[in-house]
matplotlib code that plots the C-alpha trace (Angstrom):
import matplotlib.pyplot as plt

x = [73.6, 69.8, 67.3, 65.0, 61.9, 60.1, 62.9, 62.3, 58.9, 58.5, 60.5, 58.5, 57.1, 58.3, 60.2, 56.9, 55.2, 58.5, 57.7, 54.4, 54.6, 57.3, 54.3, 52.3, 54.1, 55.1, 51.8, 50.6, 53.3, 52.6, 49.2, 50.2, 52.7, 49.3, 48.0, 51.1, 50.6, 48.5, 51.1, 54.1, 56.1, 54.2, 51.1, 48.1, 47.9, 44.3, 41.7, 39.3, 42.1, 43.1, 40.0, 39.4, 43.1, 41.6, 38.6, 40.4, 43.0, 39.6, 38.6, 41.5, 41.9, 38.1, 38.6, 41.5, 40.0, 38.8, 42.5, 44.2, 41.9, 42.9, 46.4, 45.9, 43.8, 46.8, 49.4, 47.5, 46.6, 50.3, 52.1, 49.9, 47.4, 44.5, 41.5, 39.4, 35.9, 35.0, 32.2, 29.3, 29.9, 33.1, 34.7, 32.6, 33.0, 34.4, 37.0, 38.3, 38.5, 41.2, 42.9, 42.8, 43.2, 43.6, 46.1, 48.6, 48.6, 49.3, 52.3, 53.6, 53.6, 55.6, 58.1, 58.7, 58.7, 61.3, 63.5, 63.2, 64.7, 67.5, 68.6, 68.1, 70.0, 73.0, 72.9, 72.1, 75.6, 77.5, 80.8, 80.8, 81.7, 83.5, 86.2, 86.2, 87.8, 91.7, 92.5, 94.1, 90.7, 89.2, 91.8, 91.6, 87.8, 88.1, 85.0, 83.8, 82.6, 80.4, 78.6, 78.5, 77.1, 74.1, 73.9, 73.4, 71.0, 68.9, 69.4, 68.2, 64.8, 64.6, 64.6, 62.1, 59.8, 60.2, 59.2, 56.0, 54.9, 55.1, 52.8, 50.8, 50.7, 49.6, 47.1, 45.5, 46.1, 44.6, 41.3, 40.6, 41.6, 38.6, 36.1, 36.5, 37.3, 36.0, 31.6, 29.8, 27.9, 24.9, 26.9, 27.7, 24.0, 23.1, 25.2, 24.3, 20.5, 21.1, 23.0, 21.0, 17.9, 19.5, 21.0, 16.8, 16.1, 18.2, 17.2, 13.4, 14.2, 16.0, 12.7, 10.8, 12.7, 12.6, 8.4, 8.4, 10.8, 8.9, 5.7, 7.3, 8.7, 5.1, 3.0, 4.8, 5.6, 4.2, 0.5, 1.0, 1.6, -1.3, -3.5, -2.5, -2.9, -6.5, -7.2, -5.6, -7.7, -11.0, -10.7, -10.2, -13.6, -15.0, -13.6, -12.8, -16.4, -16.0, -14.1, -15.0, -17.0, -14.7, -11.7, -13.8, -14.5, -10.8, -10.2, -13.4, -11.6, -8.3, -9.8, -12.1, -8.3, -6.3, -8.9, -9.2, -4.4, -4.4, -7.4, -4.9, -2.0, -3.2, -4.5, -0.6, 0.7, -1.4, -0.9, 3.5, 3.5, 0.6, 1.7, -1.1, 0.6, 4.1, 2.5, -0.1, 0.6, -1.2, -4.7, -5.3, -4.2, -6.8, -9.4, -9.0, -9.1, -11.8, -13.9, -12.6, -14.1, -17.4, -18.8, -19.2, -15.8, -15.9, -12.0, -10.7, -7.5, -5.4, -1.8, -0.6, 2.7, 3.8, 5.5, 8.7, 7.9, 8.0, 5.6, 3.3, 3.9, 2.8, 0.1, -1.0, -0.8, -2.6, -5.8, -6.1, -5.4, -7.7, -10.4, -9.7, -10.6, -13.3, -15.3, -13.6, -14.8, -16.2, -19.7, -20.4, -22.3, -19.7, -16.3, -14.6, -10.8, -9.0, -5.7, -4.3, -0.6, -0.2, 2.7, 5.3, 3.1, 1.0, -1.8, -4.5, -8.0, -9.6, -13.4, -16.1, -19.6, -19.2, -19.8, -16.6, -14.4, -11.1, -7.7, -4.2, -3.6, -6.5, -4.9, -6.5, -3.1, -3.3, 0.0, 2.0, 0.3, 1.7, 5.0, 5.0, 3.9, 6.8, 9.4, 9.6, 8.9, 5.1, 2.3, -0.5, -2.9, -6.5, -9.7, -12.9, -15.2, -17.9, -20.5, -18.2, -17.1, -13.8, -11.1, -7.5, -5.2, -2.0, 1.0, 3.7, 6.8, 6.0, 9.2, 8.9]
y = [35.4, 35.8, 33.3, 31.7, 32.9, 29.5, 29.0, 32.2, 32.9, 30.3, 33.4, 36.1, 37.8, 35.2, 37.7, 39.2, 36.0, 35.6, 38.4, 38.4, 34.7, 36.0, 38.7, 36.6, 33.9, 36.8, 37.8, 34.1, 33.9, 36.7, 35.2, 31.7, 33.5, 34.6, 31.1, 29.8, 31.5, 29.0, 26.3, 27.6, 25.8, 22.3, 23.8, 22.8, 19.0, 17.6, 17.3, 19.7, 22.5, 21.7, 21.7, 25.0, 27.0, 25.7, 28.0, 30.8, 30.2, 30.7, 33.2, 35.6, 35.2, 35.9, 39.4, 39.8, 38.7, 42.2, 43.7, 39.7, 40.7, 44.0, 43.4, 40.4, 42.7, 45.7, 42.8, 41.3, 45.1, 46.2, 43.4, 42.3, 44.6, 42.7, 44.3, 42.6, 43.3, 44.4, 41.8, 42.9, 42.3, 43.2, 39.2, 35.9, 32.6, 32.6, 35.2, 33.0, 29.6, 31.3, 33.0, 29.7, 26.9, 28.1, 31.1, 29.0, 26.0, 28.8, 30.2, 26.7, 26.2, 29.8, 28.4, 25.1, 27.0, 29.7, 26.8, 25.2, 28.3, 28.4, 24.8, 25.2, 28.8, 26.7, 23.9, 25.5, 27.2, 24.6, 25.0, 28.5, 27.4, 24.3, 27.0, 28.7, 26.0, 25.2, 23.4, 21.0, 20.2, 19.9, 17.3, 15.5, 14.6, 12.5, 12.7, 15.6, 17.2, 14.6, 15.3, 18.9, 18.7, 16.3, 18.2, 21.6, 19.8, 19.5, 22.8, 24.3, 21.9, 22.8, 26.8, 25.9, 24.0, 26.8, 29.3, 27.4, 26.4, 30.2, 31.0, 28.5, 29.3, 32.6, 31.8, 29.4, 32.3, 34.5, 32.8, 31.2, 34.7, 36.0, 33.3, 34.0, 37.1, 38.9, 39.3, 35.5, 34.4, 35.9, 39.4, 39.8, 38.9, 41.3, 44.0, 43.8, 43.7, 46.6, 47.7, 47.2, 48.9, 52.3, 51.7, 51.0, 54.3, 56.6, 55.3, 56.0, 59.6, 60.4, 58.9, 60.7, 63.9, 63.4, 63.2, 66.8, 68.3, 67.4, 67.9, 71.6, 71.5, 70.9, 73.2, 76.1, 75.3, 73.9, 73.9, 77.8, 78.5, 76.1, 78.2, 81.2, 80.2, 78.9, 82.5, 84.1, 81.8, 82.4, 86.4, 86.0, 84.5, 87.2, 90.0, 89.4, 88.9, 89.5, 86.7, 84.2, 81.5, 79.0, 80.8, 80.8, 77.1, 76.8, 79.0, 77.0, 73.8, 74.9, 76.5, 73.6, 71.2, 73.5, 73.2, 69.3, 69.5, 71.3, 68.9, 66.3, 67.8, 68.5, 64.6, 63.9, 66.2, 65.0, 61.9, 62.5, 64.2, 66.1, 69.7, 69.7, 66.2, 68.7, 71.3, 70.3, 66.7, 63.0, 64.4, 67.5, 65.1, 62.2, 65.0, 65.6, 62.8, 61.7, 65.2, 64.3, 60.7, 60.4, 58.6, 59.3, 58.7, 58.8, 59.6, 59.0, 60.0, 59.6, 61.1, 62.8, 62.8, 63.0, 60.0, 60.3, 61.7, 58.3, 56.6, 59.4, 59.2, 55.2, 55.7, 58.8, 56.4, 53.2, 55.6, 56.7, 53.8, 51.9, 54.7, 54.6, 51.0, 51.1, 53.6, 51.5, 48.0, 47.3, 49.1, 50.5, 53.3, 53.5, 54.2, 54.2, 55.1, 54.7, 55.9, 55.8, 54.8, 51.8, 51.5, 52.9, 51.7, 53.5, 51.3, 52.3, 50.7, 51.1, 49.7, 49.8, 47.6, 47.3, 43.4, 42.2, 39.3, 41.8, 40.0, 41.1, 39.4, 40.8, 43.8, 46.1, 47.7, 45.5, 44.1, 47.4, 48.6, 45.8, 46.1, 50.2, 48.8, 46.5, 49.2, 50.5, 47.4, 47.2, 44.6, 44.6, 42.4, 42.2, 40.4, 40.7, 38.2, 37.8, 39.6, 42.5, 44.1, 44.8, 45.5, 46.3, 46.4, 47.9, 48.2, 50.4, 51.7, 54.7, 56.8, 60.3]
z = [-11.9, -12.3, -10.5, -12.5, -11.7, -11.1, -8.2, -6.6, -6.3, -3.5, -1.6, -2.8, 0.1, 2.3, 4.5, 5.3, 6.1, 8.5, 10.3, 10.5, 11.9, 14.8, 16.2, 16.3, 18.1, 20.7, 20.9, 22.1, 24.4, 26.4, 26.5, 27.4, 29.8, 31.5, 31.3, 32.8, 36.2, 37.8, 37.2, 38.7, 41.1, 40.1, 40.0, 41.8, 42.6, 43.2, 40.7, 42.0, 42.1, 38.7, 37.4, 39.9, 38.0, 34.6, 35.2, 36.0, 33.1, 30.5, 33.2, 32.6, 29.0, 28.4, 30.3, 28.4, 24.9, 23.8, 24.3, 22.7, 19.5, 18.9, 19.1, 16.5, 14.0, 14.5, 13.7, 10.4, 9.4, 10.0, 8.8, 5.9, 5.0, 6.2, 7.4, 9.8, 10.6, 13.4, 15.2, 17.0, 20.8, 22.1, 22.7, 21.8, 22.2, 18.5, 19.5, 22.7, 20.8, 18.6, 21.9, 23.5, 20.3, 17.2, 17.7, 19.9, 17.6, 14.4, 17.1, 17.5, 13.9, 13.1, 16.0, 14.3, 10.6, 11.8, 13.3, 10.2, 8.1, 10.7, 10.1, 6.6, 6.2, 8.1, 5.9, 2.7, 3.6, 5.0, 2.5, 4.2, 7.5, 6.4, 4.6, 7.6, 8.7, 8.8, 5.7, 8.2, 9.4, 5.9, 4.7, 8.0, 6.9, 3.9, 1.5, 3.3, 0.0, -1.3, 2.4, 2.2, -1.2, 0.1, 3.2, 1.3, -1.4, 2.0, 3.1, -0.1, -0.1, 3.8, 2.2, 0.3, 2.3, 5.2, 2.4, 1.2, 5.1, 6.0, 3.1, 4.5, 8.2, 7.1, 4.8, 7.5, 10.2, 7.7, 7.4, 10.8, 12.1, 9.5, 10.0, 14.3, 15.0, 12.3, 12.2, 11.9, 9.0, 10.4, 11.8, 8.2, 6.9, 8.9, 8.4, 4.5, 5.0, 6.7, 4.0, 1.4, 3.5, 3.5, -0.1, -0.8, 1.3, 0.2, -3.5, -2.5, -1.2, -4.3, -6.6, -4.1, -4.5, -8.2, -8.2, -6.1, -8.2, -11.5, -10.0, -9.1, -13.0, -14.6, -12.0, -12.2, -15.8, -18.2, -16.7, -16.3, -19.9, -20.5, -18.2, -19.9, -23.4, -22.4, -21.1, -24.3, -26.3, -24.1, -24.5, -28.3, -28.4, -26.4, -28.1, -31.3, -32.6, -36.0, -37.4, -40.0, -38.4, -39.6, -37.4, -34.7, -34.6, -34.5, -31.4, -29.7, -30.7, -29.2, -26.0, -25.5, -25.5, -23.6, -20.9, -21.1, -21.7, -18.2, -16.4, -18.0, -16.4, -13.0, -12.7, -14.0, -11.2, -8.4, -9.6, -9.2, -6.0, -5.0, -3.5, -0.5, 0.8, 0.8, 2.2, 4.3, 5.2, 4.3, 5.9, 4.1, 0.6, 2.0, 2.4, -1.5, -2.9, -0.9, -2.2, -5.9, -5.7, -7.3, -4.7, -0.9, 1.2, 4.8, 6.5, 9.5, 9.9, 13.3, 12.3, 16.1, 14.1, 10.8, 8.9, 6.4, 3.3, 1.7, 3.8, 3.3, -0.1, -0.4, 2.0, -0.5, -3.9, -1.5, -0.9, -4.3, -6.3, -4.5, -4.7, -8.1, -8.3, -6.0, -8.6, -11.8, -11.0, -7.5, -8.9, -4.8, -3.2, -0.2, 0.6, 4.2, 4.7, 8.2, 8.9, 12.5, 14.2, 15.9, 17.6, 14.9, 12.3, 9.8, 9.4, 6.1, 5.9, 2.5, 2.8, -0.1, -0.1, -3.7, -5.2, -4.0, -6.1, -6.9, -7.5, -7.2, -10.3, -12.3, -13.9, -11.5, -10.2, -6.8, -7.6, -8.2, -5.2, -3.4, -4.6, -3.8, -0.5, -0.2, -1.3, 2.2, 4.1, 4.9, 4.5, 1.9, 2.4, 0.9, 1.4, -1.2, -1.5, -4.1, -3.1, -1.1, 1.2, -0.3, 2.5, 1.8, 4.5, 4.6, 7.5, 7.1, 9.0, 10.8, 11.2, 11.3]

ax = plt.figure().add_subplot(projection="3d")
ax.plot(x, y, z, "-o")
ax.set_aspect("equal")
plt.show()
């Protein structure tokens, strides 16, 4: 006969719940066994020395705790499947509240649930032993039929309550298990900022790789054959002196934009992922943009060791972007740049005397500057007020 399947899914996986319930009772007796040792033969009598063998009691099981918590991850990893985190310091208050409360009372609870399936096994089966009986016996107990049917109506319901309380017990030993010996709240906060900061990191060093590798692409690429069309182009109007003038205003035209396609491409390269900041480091890369800027740039660059790649990188982008704007809008004679570490940070100083008044939210690139500052953690900060000096500040992790 086939069981309906609304009847027998209370027992689906019960017999695992069963067993899981057992370890873990015998695990809490062995650690209430240890508990027990103070109270032996009565026990200590006086206040003080109860109070004295309570002490120790907490005493030993918080020594123990680190070994109680592994045993109870192998058991719900064994028995169920269930991994559980591993939390930061090696026992916690958290952990020993379970040892001491929580896991007992969920051991008592599997005692009481696994007598319950015994009384109900015996009763669901009660015309089994009663026809083991002599049929003497049987006839001497009038009515004894109607009783064994109630009696195994009651043994059935007892199956199925033991069924649904050991789903229960281990759902509830499942997730106060989780919630205290697993990471806290804040362990796990923790552990995904951190996370999510390498996830971040290793997403910069690939964009960062990417840049180099186009910058490589275009420089030994397409700016090469750019270069050597414009030298093509610039001997055919040396030699070849006897063409129509109308040709010859056509090779002028298209040596005069090759030149201006490869000034267009190296601004676009240095612009990616300039090779001197590679090569040479964030100095040598300050020192040319600070030649290239149309205005005079003092440096001061303090680098006795040299940052990640992508801190040089953003501290590279900072210094010219705000060059850039210092020349676009802030109408000044002057430029100062300060780099120096400070105690694992890379701090950057751009200074102009220019008339001041800039705004992050002007459309002057201050707010993707801030937010290329922000991609590996630092501060970007600025101060201009009308009438100058323009200051912008920036703080970034140092790492090498």
């Amino acid at each position: 006969m086939r069981i309906p399947t609304v009847l027998r899914r209370p027992f689906d996986g019960a017999g695992r719940a069963v067993v899981f319930l057992t370890a873990g009772g015998l695990v809490q007796s062995g650690a209430l066994a240890v508990l027990a040792v103070p109270w032996l033969d009565g026990g200590p009598t006086k206040a003080s020395s109860c109070l004295l063998a309570l002490a120790v009691m907490v005493g030993v099981l918080g020594a123990a705790c680190p070994v109680l918590t592994r045993m109870q991850r192998a058991r719900f990893r064994g028995r169920l499947g269930v991994e559980i985190p591993v939390a930061g310091p090696s026992w916690s208050w958290r952990q020993l509240g379970y040892h001491l409360v929580a896991g007992p009372l969920i051991a008592l609870g599997g005692v009481l649930t696994l007598l319950l399936w015994a009384a109900a096994a015996v009763a669901a089966t009660l015309y089994v032993w009663v026809w083991a009986l002599p049929p003497e016996t049987r006839l001497a107990q009038a009515g004894y039929a109607v009783q064994a049917a109630y009696v195994t109506a009651a043994g059935l319901a007892g199956l199925y309550g033991a069924a649904w309380l050991s789903h229960a017990l281990t759902r509830l030993d499942i997730r106060t298990a989780t919630a205290r010996l697993g990471p806290s709240r804040a362990e796990l906060l923790e552990q995904r900022v951190e996370e999510v900061t390498e996830s971040r990191a290793g997403v910069l060093d690939a964009a960062d790789a990417e840049r180099r590798r186009i910058e490589r692409d275009l420089h030994d690429g397409a700016q090469q054959r750019l270069v050597s069309m414009a030298v093509n182009l610039g001997l055919a109007k040396v030699t070849l002196t006897d063409l129509p003038e109308d040709a010859r205003k056509v090779i002028d035209e298209a040596h005069r934009e090759a030149k201006e396609a490869i000034a267009e491409l190296s601004s676009l390269v240095r612009g990616l992922h300039p090779a001197v900041l590679e090569d040479r480091g964030l100095d040598a890369a300050l020192s040319g943009i600070a030649e290239r800027t149309p205005l005079p740039v003092g440096l001061s660059a303090d680098l006795p060791v040299r940052p990640a790649p992508a801190v040089e990188a953003v501290a590279y982008f900072v210094v010219s972007e705000a060059l850039a704007n210092v020349v676009k809008h802030a109408r000044a004679t002057r430029a100062d740049v300060r780099v120096e570490t400070r105690g694992g940070i890379l701090l950057v100083v751009v200074t102009d005397d220019g008339v001041g008044g800039a705004d992050p939210t002007g459309g002057t690139g201050l707010a993707g500057l801030a937010k290329r500052v922000a991609s590996v953690d630092g501060t970007f900060s600025i101060s201009s007020p009308a009438g100058g000096p323009t200051v912008v500040t920036v703080e970034l992790p140092c790492a090498p």
